[in-house]
C-alpha positions in Angstrom: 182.0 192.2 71.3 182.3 191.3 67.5 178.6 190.2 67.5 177.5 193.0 69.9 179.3 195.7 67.2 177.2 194.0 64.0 174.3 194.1 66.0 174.4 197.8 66.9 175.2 197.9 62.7 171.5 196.6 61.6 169.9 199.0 64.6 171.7 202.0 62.6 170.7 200.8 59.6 167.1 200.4 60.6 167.0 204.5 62.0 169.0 205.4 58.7 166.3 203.6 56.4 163.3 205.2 58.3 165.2 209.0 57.5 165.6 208.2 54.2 162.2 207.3 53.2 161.1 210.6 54.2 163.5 212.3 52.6 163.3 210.6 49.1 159.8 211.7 49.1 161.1 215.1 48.0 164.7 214.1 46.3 166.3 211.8 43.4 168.6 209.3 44.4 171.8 211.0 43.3 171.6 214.2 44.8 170.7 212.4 47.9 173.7 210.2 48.1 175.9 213.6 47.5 174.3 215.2 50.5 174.7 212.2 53.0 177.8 211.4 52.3 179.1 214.6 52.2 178.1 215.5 55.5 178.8 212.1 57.0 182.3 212.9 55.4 182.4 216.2 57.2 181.3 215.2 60.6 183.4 211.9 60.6 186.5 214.2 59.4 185.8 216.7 62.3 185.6 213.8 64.8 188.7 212.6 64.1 190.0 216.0 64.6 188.2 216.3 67.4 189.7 213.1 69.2 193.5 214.0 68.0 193.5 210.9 65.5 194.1 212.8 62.3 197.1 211.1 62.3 196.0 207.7 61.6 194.6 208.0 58.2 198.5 208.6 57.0 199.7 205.8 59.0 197.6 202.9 57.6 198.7 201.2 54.5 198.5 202.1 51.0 196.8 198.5 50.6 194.2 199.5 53.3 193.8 203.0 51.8 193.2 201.2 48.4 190.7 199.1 49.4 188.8 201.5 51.8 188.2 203.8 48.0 187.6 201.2 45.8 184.8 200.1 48.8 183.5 203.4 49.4 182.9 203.9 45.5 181.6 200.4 44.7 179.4 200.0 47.8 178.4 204.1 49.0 178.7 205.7 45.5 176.9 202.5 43.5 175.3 200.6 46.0 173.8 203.3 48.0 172.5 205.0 45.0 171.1 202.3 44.2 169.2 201.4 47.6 167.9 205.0 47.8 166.4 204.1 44.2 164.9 200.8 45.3 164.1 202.7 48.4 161.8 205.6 46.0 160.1 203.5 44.0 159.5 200.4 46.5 159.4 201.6 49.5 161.5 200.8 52.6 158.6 197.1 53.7 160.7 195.3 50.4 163.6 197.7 50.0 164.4 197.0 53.0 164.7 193.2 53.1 165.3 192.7 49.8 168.5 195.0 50.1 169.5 192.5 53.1 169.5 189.3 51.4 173.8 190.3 50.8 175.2 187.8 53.6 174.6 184.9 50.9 176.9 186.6 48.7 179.3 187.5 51.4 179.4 184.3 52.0 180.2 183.3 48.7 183.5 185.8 48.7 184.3 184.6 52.1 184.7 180.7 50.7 186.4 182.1 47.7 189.1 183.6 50.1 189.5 180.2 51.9 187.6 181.2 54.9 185.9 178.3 57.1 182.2 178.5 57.3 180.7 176.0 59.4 176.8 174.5 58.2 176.0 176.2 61.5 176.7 179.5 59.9 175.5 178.3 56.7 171.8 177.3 58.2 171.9 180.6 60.6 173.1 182.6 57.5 169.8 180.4 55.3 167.2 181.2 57.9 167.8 185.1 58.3 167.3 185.3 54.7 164.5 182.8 54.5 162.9 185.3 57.7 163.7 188.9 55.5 162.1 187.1 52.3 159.0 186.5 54.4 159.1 189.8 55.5 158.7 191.1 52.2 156.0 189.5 51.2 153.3 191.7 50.3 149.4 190.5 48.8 149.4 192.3 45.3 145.9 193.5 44.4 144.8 196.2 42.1 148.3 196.7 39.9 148.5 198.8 36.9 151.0 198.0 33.9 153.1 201.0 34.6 153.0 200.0 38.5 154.8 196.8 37.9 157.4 197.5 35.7 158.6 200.6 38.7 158.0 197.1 41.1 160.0 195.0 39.0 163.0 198.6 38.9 162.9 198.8 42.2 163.7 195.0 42.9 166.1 194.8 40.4 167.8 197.7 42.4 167.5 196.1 45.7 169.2 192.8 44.4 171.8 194.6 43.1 172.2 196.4 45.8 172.7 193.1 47.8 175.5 191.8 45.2 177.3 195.3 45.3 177.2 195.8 49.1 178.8 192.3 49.2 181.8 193.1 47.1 182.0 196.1 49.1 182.3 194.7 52.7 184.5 191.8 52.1 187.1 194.6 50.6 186.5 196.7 53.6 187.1 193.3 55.7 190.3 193.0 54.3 190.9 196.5 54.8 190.5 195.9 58.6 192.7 192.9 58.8 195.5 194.6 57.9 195.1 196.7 61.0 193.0 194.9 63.7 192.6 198.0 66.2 189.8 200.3 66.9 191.6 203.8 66.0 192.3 201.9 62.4 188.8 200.7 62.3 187.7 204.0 62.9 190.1 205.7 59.9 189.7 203.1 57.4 185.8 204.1 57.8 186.1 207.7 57.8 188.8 207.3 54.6 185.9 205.7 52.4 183.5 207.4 52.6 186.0 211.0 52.1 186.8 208.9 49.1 183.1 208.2 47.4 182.4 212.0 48.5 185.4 213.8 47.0 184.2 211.2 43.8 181.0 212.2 43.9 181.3 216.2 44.3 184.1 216.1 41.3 181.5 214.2 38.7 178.7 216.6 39.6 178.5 218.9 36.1 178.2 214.6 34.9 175.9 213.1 37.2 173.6 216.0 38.7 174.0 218.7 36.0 171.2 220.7 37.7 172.7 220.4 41.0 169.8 219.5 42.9 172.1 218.3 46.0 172.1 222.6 46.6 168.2 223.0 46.1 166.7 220.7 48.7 164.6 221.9 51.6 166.0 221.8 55.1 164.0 219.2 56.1 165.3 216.9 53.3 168.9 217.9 54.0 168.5 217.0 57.7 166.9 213.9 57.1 169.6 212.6 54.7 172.2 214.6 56.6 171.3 212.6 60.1 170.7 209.7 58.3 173.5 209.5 57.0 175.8 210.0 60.0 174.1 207.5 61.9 174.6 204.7 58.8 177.6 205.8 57.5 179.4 206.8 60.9 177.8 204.9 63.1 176.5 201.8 61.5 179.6 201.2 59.3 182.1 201.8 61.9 179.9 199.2 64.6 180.8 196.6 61.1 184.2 197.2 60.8 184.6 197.5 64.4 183.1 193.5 64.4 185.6 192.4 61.9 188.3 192.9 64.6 186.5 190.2 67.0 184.6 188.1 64.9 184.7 186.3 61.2 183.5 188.1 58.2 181.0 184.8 58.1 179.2 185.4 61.6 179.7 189.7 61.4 178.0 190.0 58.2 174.4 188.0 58.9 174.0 189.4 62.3 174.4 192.8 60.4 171.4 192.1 58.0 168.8 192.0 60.7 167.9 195.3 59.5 164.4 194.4 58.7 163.5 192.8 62.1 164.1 195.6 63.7 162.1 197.4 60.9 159.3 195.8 61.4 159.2 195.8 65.7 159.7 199.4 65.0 156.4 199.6 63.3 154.7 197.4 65.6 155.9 199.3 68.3 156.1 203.1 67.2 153.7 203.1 64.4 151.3 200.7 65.4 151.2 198.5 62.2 149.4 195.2 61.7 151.7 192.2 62.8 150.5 189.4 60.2 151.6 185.9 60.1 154.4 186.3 57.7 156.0 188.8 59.7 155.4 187.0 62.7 157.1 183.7 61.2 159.7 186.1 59.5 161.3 187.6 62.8 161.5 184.4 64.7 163.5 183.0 61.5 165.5 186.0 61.6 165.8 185.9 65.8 166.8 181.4 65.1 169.6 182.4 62.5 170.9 184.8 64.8 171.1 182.3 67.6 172.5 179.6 65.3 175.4 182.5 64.3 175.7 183.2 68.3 176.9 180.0 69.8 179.6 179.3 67.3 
């Protein structure tokens, strides 16, 4: 189940990133990350309502509360700001994979905290990165000065993306292991990202003194809207959902198979060009996962 969860996790992530690049066509990062996770906050809010479960965002701990905030501003507020940046000036083909490259620092936190990783899981964890790095790769022909340097800002992004997203997930890990049940799960998700929303909407006159998160067309606001409902409410919860059944160490690689399913999307939907480096790519991506799966 814990493997199933982070699986259904990178599938979100995959829709979310395809909304996302259509909607940064027409809006800056910031203003963007107000409007997704504003109506993400809203809608999760409501469901909880809806479902009579309120109630258990007062009953979990002020440890759990803690770290869901701190989580939701490091890795929604910062990190996601920054992926929708990488995302504008790189587009989603290295955004995308670069962004994914986070399990090796997970991993990092997670032998900090005295977990057990097994070479299995370090080798899986190896091979899905080695398979996204492939992914990216892209033949450079033809670029100007000024094309470079927004190349070289927009993988600087991504890779600290990657580190920030990290940070953010083991916290929410240890969030969830305070209170290993779904309901819990399902608060401690809907509690961060009320948190980096409330954040954001309060530094507004700061950090969008315009307030261009009210002037966007409907299209955008949909887009980023939908998008982020199906990351940040679906996607999220299918993570923190898998640190109930499964280590931090096997949840989070099997969560960064975003790109595969990126690019078998285009193959399939969009009819783009399956080169060899994609080709080698996604069976390095579909090995690691194995190598994760029979732990």
């Amino acid at each position: 189940m814990g493997d199933l969860a982070a699986l259904g996790a990178a599938i979100c992530w995959t829709i979310s990133a395809i909304l996302y690049k259509g909607a940064m066509l027409n809006a800056k990062p910031v203003p963007a990350n107000i409007v997704r996770l504003t109506g993400a906050g809203v809608v999760l809010l409501t469901f909880l309502a809806v479902i009579g479960k309120l109630g258990v965002l007062m009953s979990l701990s002020t440890y759990a509360v803690l770290l869901a905030c701190v989580s939701g501003i490091i890795g929604l507020g910062f990190g996601d700001t920054l992926y929708l940046t990488s995302l504008k000036l790189i587009g989603v083909a290295r955004a995308v994979p670069i962004t994914c490259i986070y399990p090796l620092f997970s991993l990092l936190w997670v032998v900090f905290r005295g977990e057990t990783v097994t070479l299995t899981i370090v080798f899986g964890a190896v091979a899905i990165v080695l398979g996204i790095w492939l992914l990216s790769r892209e033949e450079e022909t033809g670029k100007g000065e000024t094309q470079k340097k927004i190349l070289v800002k927009g993988v600087a992004a991504a890779l600290a993306t990657a580190v920030i997203w990290s940070v953010s997930i083991t916290m929410i890990n240890m969030a969830i292991q305070e209170t290993s049940d779904l309901d819990h799960a399902l608060a401690i998700n809907t509690f961060r990202v009320i948190a980096i929303a409330i954040f954001l909407l309060v530094s507004v006159p700061i950090i969008d003194r315009d307030f261009g998160f009210l002037k966007m067309q409907r299209k955008t606001l949909i887009a980023l809207i939908v998008g982020g409902i199906v990351a940040l409410g679906l996607g999220w919860f299918f993570l923190t959902f898998s640190f109930i059944y499964t280590l931090e160490s096997r949840a989070v690689p099997i969560s960064s198979t975003t790109p595969l399913f990126s690019t078998l999307s285009g193959i399939i939907f969009l009819h783009e060009k399956m080169t060899t480096k994609n080709a080698l790519g996604s069976i390095l991506i579909v090995v690691g996962i194995f190598l994760i799966f029979i732990i």
